[in-house]
N, CA, C and O of each residue as an XYZ file, in Angstrom:
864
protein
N      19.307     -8.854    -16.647
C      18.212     -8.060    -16.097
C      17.009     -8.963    -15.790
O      16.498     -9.887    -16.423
N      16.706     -8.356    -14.531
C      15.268     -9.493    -14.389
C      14.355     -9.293    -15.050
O      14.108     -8.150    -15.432
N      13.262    -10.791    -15.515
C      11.927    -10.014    -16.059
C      10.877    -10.160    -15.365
O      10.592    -11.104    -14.628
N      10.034     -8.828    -15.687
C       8.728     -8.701    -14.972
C       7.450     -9.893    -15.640
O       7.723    -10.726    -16.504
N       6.251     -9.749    -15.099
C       5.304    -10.145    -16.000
C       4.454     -8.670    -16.583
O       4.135     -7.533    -16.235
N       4.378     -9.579    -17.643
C       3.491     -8.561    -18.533
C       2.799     -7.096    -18.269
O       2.921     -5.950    -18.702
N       1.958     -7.836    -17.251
C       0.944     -7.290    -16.395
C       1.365     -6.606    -15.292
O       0.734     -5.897    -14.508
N       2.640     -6.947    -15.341
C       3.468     -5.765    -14.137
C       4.254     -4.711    -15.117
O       4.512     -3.701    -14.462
N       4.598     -4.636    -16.114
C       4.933     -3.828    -17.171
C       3.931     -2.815    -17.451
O       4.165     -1.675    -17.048
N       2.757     -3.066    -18.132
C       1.656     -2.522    -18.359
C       1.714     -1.154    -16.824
O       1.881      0.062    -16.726
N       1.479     -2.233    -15.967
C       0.637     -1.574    -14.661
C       2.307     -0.063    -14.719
O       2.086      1.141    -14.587
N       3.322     -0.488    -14.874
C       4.304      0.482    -14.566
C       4.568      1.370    -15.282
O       5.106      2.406    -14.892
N       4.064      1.006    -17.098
C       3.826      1.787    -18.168
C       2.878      2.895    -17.568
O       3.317      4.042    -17.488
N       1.488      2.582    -17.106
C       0.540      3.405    -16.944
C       1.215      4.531    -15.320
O       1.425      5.743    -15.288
N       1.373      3.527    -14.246
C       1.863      4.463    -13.178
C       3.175      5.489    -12.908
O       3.173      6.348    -12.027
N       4.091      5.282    -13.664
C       4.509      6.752    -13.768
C       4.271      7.723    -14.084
O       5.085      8.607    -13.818
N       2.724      8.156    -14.999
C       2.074      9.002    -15.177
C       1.104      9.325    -14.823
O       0.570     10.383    -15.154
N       0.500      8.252    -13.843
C      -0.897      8.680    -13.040
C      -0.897      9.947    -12.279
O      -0.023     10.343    -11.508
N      -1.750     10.392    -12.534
C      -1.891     11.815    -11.649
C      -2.924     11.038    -10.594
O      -3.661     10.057    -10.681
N      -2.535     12.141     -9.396
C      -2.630     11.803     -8.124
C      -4.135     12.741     -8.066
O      -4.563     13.783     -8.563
N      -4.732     11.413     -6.915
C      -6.694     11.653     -7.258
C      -6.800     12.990     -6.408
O      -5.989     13.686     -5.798
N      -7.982     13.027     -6.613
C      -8.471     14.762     -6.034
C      -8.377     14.666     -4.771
O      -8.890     13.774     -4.096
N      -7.534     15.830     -4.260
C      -7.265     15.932     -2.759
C      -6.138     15.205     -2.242
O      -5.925     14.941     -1.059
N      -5.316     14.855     -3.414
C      -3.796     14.371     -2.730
C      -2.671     14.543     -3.264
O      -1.638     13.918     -3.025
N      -2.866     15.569     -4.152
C      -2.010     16.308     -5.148
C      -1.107     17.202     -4.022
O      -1.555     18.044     -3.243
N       0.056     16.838     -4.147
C       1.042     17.400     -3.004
C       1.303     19.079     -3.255
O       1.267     19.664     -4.338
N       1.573     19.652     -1.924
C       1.079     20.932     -1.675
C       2.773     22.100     -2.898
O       3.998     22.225     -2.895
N       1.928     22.441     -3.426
C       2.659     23.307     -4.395
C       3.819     24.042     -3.685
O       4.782     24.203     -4.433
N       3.950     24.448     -2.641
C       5.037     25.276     -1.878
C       5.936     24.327     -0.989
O       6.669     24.686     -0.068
N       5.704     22.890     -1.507
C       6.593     21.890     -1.277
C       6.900     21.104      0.010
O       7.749     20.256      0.286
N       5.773     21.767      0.787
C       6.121     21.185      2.323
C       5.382     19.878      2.565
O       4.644     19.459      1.673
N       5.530     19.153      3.778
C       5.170     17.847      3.663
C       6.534     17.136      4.292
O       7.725     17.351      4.068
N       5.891     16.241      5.135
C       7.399     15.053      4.928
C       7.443     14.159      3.987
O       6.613     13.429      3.444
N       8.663     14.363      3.881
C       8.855     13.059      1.852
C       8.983     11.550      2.774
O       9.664     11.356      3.781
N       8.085     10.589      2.050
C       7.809      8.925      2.508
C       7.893      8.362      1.360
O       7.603      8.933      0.308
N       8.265      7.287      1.446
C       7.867      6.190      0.529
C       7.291      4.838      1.007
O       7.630      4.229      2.022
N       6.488      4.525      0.221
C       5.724      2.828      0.272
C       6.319      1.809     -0.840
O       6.935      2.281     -1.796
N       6.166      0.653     -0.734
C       6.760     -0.257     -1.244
C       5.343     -1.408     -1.746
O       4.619     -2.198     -1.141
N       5.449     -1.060     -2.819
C       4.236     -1.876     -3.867
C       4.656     -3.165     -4.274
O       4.823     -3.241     -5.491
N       4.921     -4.389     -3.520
C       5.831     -5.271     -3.927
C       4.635     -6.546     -4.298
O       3.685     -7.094     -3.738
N       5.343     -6.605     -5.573
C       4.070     -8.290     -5.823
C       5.470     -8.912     -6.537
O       6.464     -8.541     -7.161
N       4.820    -10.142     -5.986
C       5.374    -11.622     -6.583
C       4.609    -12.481     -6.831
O       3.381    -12.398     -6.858
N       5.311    -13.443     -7.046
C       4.264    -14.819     -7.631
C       3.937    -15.834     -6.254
O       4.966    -16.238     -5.712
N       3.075    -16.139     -5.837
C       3.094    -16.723     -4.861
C       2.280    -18.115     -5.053
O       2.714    -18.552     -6.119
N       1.342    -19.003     -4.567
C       1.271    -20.543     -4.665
C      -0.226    -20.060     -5.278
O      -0.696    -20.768     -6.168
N      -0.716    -19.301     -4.992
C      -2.033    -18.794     -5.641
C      -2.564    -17.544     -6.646
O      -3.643    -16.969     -6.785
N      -1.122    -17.418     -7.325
C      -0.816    -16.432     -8.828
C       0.131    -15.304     -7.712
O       0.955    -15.295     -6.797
N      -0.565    -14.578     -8.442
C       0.679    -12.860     -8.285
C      -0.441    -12.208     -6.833
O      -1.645    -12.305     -6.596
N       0.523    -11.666     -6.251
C       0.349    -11.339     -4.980
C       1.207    -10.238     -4.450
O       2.327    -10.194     -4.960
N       0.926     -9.297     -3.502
C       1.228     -8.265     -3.025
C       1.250     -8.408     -1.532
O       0.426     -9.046     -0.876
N       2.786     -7.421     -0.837
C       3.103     -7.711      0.235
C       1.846     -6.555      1.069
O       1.362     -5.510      0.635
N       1.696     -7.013      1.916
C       0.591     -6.135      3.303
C       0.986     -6.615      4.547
O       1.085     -7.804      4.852
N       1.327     -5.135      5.640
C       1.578     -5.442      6.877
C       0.140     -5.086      7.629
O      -0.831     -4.622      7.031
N       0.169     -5.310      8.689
C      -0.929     -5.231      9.537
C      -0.354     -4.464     10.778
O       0.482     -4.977     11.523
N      -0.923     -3.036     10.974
C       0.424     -1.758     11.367
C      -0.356     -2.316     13.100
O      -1.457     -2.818     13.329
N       0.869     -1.922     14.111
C      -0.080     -1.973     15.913
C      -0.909     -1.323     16.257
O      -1.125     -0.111     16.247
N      -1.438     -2.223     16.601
C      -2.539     -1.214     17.260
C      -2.108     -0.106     18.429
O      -2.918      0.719     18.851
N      -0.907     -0.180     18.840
C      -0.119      0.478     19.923
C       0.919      1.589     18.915
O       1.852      2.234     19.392
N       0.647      1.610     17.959
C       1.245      2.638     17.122
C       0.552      4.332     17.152
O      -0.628      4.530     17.443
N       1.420      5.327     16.836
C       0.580      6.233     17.336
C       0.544      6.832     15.235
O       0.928      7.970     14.967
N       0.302      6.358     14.664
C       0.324      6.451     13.604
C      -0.949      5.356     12.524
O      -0.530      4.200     12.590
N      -1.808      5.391     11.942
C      -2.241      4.797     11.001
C      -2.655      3.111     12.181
O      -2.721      1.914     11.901
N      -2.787      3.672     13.114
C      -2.677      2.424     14.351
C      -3.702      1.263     13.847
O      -4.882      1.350     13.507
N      -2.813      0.131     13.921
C      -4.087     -0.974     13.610
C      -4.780     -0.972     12.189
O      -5.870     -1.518     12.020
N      -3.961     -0.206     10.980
C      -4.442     -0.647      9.908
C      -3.488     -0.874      8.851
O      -2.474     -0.185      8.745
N      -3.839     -2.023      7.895
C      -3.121     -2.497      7.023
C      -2.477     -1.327      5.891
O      -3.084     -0.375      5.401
N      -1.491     -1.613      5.730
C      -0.652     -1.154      5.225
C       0.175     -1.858      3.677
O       0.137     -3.055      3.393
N       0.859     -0.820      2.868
C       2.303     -1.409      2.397
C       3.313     -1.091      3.484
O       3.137     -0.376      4.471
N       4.470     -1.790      3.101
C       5.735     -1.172      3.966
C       6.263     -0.076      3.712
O       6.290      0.161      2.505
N       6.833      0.935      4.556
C       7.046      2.415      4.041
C       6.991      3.107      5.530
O       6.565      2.687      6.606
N       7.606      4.354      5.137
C       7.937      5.217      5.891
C       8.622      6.243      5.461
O       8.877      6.239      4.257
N       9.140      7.460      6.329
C       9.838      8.636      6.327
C      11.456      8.719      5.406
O      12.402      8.119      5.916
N      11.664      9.422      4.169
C      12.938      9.106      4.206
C      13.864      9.942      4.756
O      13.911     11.162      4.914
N      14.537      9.102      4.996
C      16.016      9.343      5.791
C      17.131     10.067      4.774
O      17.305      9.637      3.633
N      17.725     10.991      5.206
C      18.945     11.515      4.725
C      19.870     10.378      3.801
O      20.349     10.508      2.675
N      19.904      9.457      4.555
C      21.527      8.561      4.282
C      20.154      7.624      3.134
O      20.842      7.510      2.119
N      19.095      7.121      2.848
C      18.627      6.876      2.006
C      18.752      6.924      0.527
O      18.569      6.033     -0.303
N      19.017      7.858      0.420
C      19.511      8.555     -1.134
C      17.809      8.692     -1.548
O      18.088      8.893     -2.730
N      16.735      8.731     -1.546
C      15.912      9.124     -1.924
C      14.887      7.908     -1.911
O      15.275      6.781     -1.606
N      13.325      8.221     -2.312
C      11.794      7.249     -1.875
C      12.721      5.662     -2.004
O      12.997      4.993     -1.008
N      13.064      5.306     -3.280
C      13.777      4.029     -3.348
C      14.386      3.057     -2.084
O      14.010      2.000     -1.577
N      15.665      4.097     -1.822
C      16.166      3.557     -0.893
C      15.467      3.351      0.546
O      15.682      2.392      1.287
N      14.470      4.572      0.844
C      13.823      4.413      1.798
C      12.719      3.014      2.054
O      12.363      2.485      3.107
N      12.395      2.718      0.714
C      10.899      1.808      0.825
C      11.652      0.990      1.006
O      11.082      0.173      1.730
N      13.147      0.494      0.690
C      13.696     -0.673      0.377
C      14.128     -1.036      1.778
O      14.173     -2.220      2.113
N      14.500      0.097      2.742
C      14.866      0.008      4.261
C      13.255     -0.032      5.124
O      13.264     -0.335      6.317
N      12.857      0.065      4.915
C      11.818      0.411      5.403
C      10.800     -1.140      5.579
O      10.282     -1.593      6.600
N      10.780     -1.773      3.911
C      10.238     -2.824      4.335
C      11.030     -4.163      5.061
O      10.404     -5.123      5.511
N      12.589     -4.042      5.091
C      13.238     -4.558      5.339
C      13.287     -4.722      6.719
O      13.392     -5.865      7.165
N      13.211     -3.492      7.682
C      12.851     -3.053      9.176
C      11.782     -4.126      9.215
O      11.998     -5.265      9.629
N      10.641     -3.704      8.771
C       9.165     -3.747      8.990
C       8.867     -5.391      8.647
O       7.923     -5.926      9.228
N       9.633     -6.121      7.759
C       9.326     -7.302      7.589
C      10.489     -8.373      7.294
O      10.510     -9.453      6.705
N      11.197     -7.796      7.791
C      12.833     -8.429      7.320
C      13.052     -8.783      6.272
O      14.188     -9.254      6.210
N      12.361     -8.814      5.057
C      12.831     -9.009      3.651
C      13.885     -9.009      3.123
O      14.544     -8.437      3.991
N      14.629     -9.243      2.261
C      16.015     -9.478      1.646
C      16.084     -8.127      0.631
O      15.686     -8.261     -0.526
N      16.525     -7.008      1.029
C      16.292     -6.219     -0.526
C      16.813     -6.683     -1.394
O      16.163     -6.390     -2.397
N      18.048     -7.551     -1.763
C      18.664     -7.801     -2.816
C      17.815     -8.820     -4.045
O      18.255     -9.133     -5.151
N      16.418     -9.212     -3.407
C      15.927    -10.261     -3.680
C      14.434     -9.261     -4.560
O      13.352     -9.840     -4.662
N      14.562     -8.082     -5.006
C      13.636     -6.922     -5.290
C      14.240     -6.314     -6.369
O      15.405     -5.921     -6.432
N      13.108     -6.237     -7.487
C      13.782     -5.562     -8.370
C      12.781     -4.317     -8.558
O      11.565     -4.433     -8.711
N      13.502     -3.095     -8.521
C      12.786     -1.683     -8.239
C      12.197     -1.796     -9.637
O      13.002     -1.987    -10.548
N      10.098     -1.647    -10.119
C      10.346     -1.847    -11.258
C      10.024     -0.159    -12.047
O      10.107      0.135    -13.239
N       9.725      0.533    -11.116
C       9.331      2.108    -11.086
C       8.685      2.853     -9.895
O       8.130      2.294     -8.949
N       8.783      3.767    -10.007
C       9.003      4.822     -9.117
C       6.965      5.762     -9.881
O       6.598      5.925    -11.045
N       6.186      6.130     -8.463
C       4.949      6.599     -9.046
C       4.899      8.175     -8.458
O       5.570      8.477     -7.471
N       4.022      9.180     -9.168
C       4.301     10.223     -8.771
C       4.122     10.470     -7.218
O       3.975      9.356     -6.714
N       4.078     11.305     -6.388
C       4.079     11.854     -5.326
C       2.720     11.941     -5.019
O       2.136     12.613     -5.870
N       1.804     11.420     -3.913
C       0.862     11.400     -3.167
C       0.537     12.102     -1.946
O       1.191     11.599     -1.032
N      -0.129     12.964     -1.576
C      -0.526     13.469     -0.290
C      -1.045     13.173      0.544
O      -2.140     12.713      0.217
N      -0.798     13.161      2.073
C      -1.512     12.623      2.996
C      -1.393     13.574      4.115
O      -0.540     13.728      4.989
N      -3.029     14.448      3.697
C      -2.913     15.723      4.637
C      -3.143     15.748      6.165
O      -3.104     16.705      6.938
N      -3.460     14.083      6.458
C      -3.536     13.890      7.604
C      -2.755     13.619      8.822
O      -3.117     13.627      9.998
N      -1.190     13.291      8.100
C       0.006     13.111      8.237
C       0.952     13.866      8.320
O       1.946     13.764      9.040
N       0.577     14.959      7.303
C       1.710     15.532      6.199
C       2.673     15.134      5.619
O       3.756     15.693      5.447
N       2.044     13.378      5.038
C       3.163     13.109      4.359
C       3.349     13.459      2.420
O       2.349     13.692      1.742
N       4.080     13.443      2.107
C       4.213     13.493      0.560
C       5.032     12.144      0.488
O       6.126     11.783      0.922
N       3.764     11.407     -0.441
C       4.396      9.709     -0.222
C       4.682      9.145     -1.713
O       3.761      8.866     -2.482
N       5.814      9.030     -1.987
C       6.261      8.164     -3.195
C       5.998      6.801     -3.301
O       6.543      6.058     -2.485
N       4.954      6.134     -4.511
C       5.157      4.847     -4.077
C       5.905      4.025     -4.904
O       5.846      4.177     -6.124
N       6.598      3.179     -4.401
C       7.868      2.345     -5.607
C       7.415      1.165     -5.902
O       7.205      0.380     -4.977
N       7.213      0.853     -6.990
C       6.761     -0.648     -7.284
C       8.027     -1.572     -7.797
O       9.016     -1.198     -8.426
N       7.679     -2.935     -7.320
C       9.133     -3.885     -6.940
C       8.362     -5.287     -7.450
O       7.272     -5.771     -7.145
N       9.354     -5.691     -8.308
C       8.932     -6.925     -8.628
C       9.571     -8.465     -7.430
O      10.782     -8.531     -7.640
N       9.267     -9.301     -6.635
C       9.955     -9.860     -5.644
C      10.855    -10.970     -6.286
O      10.834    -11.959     -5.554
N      11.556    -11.139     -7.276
C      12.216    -11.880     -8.214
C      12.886    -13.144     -7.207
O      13.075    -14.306     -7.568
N      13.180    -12.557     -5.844
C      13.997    -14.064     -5.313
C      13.305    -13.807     -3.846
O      13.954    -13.262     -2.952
N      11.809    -14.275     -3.633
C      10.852    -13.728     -2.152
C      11.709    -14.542     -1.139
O      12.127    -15.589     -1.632
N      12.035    -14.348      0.013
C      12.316    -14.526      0.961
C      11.338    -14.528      2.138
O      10.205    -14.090      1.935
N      11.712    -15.035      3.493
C      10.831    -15.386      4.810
C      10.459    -13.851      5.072
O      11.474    -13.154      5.066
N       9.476    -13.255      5.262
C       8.453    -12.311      5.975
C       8.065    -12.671      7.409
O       7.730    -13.823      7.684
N       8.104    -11.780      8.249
C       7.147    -11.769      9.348
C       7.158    -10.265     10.013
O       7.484     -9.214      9.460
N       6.856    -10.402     10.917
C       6.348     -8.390     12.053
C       7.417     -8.615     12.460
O       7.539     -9.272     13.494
N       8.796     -8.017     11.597
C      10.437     -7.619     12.308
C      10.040     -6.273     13.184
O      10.904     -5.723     13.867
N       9.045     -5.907     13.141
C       8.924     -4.312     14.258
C       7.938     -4.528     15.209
O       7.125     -3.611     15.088
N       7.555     -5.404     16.232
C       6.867     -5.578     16.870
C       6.077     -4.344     17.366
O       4.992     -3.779     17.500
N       7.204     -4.343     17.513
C       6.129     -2.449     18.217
C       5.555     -1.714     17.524
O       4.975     -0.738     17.999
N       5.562     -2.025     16.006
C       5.094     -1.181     14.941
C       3.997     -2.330     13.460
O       3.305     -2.104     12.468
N       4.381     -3.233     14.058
C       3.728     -4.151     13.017
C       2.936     -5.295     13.834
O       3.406     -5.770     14.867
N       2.133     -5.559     13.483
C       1.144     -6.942     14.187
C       1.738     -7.844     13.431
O       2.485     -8.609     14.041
N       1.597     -8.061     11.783
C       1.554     -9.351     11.384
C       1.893     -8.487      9.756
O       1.650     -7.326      9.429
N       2.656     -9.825      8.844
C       2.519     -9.701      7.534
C       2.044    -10.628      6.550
O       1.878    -11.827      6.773
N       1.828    -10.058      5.464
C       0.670    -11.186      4.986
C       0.940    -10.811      3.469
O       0.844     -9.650      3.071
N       1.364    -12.116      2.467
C       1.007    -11.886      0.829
C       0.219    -12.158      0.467
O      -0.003    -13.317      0.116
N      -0.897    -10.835      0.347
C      -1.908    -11.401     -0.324
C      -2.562    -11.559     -1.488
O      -2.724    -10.505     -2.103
N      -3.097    -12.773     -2.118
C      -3.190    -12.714     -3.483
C      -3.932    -11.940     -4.411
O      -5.066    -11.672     -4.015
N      -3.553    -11.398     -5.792
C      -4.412    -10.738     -6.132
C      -5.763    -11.289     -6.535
O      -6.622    -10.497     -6.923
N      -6.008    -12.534     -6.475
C      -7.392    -13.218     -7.071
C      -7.843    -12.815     -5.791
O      -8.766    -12.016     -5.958
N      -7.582    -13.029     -4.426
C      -8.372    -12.348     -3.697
C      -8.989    -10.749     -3.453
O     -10.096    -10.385     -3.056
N      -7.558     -9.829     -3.944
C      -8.441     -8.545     -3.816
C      -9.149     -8.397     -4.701
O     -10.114     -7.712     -4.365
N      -9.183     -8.839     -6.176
C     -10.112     -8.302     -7.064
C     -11.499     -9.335     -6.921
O     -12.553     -9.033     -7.480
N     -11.381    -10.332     -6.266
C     -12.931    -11.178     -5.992
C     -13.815     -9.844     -5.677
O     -13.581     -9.299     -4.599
N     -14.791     -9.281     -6.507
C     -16.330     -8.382     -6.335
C     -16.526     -9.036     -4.536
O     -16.784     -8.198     -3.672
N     -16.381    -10.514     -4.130
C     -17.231    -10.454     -2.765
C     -16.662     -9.972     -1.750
O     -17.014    -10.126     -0.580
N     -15.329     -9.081     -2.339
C     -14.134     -9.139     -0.889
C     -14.434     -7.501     -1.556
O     -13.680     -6.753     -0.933
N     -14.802     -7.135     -2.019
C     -14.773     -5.463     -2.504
C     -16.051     -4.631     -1.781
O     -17.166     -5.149     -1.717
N     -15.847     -3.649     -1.388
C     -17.181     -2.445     -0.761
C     -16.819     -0.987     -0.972
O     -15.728     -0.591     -1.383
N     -17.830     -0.255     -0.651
C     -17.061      1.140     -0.215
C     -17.179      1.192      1.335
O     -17.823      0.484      2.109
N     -16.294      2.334      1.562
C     -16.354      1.928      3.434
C     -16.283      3.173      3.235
O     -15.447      3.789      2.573
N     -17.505      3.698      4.031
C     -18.213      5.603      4.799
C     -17.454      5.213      6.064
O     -17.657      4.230      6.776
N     -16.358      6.365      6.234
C     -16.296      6.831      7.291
C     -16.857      7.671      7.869
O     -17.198      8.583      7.115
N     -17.344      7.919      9.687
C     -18.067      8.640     10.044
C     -17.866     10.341      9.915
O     -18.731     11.017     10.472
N     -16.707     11.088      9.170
C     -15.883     11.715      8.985
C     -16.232     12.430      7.808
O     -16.002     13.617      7.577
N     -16.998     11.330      6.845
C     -18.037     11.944      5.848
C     -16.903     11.024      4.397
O     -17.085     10.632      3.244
N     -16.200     11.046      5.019
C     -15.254     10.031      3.912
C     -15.793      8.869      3.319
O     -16.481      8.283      4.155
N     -15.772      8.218      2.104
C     -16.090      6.917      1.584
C     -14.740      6.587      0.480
O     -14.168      7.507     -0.105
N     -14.451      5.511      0.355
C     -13.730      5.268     -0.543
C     -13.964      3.475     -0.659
O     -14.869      2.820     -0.141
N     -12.867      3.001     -1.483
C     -13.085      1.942     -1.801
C     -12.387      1.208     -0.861
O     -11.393      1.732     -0.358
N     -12.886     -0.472     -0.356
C     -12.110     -1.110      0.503
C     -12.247     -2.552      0.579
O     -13.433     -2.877      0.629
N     -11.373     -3.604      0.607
C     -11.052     -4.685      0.768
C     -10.875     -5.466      2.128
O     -10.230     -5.080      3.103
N     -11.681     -6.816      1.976
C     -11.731     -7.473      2.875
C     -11.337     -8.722      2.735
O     -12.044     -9.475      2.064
N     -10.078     -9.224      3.362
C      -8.875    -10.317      2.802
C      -8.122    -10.348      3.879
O      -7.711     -9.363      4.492
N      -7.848    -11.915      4.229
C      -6.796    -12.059      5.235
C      -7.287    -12.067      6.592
O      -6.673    -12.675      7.469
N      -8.285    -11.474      6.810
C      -9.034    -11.308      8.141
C      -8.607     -9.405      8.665
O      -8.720     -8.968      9.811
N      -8.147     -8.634      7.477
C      -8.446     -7.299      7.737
C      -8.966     -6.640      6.502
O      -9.153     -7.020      5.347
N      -9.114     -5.654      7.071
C     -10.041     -5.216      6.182
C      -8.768     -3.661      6.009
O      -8.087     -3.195      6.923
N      -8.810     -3.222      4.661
C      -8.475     -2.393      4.098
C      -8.429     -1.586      3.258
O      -8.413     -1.704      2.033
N      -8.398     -0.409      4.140
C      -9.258      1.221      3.409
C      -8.490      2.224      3.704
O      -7.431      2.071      4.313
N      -8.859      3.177      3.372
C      -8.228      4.785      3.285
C      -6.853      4.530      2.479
O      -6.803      3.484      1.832
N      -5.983      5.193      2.461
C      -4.901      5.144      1.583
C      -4.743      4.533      0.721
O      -4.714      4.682     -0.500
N      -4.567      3.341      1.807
C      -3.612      1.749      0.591
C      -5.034      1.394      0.029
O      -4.757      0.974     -1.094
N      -6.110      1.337      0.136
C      -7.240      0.762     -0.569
C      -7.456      1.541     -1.441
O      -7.763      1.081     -2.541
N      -7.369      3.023     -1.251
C      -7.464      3.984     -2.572
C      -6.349      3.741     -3.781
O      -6.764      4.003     -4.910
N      -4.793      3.204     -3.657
C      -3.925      3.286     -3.743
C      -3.695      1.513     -4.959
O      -3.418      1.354     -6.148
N      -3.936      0.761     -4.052
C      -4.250     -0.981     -3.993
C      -5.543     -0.488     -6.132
O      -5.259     -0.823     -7.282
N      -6.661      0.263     -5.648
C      -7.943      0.066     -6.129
C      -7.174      0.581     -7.539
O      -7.429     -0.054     -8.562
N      -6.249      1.706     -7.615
C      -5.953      2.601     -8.499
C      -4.841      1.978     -9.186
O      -4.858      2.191    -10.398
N      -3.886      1.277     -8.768
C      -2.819     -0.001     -9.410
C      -3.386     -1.086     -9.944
O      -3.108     -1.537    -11.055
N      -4.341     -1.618     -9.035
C      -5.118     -2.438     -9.923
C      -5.691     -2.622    -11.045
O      -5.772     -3.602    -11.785
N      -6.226     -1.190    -11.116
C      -7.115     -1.101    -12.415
C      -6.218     -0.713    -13.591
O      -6.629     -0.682    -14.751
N      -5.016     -0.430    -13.235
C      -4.030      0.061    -14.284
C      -3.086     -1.351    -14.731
O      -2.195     -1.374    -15.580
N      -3.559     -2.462    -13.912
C      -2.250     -3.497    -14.137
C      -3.038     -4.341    -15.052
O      -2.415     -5.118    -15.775
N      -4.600     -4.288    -15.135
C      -5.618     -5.105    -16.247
C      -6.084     -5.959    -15.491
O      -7.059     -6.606    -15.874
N      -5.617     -6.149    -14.443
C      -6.264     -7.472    -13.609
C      -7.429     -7.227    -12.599
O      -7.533     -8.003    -11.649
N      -8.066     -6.485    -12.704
C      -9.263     -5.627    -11.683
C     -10.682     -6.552    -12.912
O     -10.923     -6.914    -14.064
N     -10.981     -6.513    -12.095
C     -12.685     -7.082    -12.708
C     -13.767     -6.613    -12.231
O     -14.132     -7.208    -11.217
N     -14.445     -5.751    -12.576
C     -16.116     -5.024    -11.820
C     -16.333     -5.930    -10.827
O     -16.209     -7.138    -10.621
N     -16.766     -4.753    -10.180
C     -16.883     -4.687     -8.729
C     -18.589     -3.048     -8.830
O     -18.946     -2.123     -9.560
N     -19.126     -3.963     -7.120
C     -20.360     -2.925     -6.884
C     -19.985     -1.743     -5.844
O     -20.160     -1.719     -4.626
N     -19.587     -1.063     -6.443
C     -19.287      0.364     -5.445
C     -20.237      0.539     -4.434
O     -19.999      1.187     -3.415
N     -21.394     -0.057     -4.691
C     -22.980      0.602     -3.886
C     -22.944     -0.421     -2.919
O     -24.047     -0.387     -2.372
N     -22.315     -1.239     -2.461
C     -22.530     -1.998     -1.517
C     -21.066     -1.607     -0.413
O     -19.890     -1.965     -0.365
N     -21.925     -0.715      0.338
C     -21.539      0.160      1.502
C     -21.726     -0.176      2.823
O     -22.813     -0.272      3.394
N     -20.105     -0.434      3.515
C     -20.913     -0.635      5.145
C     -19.619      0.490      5.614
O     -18.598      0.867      5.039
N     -20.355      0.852      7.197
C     -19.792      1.957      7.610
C     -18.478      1.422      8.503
O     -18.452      0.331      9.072
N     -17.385      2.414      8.514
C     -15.929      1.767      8.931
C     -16.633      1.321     10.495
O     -17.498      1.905     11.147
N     -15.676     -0.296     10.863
C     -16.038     -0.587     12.531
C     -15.844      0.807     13.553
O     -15.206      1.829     13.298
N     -16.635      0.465     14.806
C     -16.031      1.166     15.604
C     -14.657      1.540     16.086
O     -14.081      2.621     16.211
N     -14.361      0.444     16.287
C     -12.643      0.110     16.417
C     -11.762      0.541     15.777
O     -10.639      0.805     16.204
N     -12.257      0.705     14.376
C     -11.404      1.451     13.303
C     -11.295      2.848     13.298
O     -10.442      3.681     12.989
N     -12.647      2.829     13.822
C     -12.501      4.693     13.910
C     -11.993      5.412     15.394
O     -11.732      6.594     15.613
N     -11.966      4.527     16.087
C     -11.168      4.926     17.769
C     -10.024      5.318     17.149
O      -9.687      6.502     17.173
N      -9.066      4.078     16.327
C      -7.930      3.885     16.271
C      -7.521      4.967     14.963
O      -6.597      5.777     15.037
N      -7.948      4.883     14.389
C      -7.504      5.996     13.125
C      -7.740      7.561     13.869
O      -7.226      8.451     13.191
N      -8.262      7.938     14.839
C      -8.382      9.455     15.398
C      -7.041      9.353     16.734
O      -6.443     10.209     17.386
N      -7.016      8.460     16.706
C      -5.340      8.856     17.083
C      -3.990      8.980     15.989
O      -2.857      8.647     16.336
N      -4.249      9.408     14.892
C      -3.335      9.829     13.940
C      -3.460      9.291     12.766
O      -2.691      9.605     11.858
């Protein structure tokens, strides 16, 4: 059996029981499309690190913003697992065999979507070559380290004009918010490796971001 680190134990101890934050608690009469995301960290040349795609801007979905890998599951899937595992595989050609599933987190809502999104966390035990295997759906992929997301100078809240604020990261040359930054902020703090950060230092989402996110 493979082993995790510590700190990926912990973080998986705590996330199978996280309850899902206010306003994404999936809809009681069960509807929704079922998705899964793929929470994958490995060790990379600058500690432990997590996979992020950078979605097209020609996408009619989440267009032009960073992402985990994930999507819709499929019938022949067998369930969120199999899906995240095809999914990032599409999306970044990854090796699944080279992933060890290390848990499964409750069910998330995304009423903007209608998705009901499972997220699976994966330890990358044997990482393989990455790049945008979906051109039409991916710009670019990127592991990025966790000393970078938890650096306080790469951390803000980002007001959307929408009346929304949440927490968001700036790494890699994108910047990332709504979901995966709510998502990213809430694993973090459960894996021990998060270090204070100033919530009050607020800038409002780009223009660009907000063209592109009101197309879906």
């Amino acid at each position: 059996m493979t082993q995790v680190p510590d700190w990926l134990d912990r973080l998986a101890a705590e996330a199978v029981q996280a309850q899902p934050p206010l306003g994404m608690h999936p809809p009681a009469n069960g509807s929704g499309r079922r998705a899964a995301v793929l929470l994958l960290f490995g060790e990379g040349p600058m500690g432990p690190d997590v996979l992020l795609i950078q979605r097209s801007s020609r996408g009619r979905r989440h267009a032009g913003q960073p992402a985990f890998p994930g999507g819709g599951v499929d019938p022949e899937d067998g369930g969120p697992v199999g899906a995240a595992l095809r999914e990032a595989e599409e999306e970044t050609g990854l090796l699944p065999q080279g992933v060890t599933v290390v848990c499964t987190m409750p069910e998330l809502y995304i009423w903007r979507s209608d998705n009901r999104v499972t997220p699976v966390l994966g330890w990358w035990h044997a990482p393989s070559a990455v790049h945008a295997a979906a051109p039409d759906e991916v710009e670019s992929v990127e592991r990025v380290p966790i000393a970078e997301l938890v650096d306080p100078a790469n951390r803000m809240t980002l007001r959307h004009p929408g009346g929304y604020s949440g927490p968001a990261f700036k790494v890699r040359g994108m910047l990332v918010w709504g979901f995966t930054a709510s998502l990213l902020d809430g694993v973090l703090g459960m894996s021990g490796l998060a270090g204070p950060w100033d919530p009050s230092v607020t800038e409002d989402l780009p223009p660009e971001a907000v063209k592109l996110s009101r197309r879906g």
